[in-house]
MINULO-10467 format. One record per residue (C-alpha): residue in three letters; chain; x, y, z. Coordinates in pm, 1 decimal. Example, Ala and Ser with C-alpha at 12.3 -4.5 7.8 and 13.67 -1.06 7.14 Angstrom:
["ALA", "A", [1230.0, -450.0, 780.0]]
["SER", "A", [1367.0, -106.0, 714.0]]
// end
This chain:
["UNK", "A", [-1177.0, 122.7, 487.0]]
["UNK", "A", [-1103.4, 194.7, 82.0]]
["UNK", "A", [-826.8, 375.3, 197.0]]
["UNK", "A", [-675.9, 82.2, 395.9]]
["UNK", "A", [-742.0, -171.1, 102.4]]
["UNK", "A", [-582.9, 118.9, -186.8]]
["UNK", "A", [-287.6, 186.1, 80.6]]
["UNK", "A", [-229.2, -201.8, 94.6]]
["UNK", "A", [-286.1, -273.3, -251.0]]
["UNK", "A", [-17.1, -58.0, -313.3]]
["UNK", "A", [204.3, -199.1, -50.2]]
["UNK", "A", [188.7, -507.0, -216.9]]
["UNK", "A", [194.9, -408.5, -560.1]]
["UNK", "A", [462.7, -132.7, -571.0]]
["UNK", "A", [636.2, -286.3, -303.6]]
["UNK", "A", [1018.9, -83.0, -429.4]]
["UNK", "A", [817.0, 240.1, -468.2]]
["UNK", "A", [654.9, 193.5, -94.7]]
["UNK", "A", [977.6, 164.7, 39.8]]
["UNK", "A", [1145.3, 462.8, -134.5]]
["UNK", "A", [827.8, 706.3, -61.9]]
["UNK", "A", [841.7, 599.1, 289.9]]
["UNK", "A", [1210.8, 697.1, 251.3]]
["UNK", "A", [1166.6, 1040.2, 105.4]]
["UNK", "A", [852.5, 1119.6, 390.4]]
["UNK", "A", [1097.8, 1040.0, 629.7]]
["UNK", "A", [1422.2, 1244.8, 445.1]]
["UNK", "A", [1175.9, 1530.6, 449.7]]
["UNK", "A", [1046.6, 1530.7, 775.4]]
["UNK", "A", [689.4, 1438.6, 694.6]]
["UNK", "A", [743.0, 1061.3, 850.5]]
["UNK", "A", [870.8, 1123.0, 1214.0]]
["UNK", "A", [1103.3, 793.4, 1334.3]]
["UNK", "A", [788.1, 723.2, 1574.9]]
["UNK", "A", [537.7, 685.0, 1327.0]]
["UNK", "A", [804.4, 500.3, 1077.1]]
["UNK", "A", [840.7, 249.8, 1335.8]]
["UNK", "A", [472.8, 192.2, 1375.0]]
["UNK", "A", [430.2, 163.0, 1013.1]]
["UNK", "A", [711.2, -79.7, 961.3]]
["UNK", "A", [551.2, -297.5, 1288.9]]
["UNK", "A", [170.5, -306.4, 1090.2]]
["UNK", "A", [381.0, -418.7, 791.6]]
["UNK", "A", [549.5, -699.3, 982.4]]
["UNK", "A", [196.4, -758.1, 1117.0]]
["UNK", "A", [51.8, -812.0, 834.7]]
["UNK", "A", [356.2, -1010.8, 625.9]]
["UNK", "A", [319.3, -1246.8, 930.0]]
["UNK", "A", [-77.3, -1314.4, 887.1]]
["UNK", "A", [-168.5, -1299.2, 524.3]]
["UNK", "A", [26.2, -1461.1, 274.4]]
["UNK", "A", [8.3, -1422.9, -123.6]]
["UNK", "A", [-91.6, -1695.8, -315.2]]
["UNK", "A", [-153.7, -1664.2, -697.5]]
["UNK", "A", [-390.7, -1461.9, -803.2]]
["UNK", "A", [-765.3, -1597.6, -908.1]]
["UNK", "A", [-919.9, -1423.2, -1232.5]]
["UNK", "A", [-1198.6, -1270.8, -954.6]]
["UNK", "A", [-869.1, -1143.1, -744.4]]
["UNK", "A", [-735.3, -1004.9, -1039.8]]
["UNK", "A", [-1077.7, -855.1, -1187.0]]
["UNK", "A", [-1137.5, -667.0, -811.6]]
["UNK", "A", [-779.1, -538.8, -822.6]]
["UNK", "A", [-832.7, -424.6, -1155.1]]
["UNK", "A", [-1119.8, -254.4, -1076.0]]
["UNK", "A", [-960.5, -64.5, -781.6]]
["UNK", "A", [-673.4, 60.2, -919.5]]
["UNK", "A", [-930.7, 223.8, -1209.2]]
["UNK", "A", [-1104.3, 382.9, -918.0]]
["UNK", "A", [-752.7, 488.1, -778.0]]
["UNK", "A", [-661.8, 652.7, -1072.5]]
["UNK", "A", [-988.5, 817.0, -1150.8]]
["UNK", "A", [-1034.7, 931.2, -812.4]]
["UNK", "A", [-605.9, 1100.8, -839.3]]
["UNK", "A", [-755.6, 1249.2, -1153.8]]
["UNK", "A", [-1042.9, 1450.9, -1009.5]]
["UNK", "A", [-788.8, 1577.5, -763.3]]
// end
């Protein structure tokens, strides 16, 4: 589930740089069209049922906080 909430955090944060990895993955045949499709329908999914509203200081805090453990953990690697 950390995974999900990092890959979405992402999504939403780096929304430019989502779309031109997703571009390269599929330019180098790591994405098939399949499984580009299905990610683009969870995307539309999701824009559909959550919406962004501005951020509380708690938000902000816990996003904080994950993208420290997101780089520490890319760090160790």
């Amino acid at each position: 589930m950390f995974d999900e909430l990092v890959v979405e955090q992402y999504r939403l944060t780096f929304h430019k740089e989502n779309l031109h990895l997703l571009k390269v993955l599929r330019g180098s045949g790591a994405l098939t069209v399949k499984n580009l499709e299905r990610i683009r329908v969870a995307n539309r999914r999701r824009e559909r049922e959550y919406a962004l509203v501005g951020k509380s200081p708690l938000v902000a805090e816990l996003d904080g906080r994950v993208m420290g453990m997101l780089q520490d953990s890319i760090r160790m690697q």
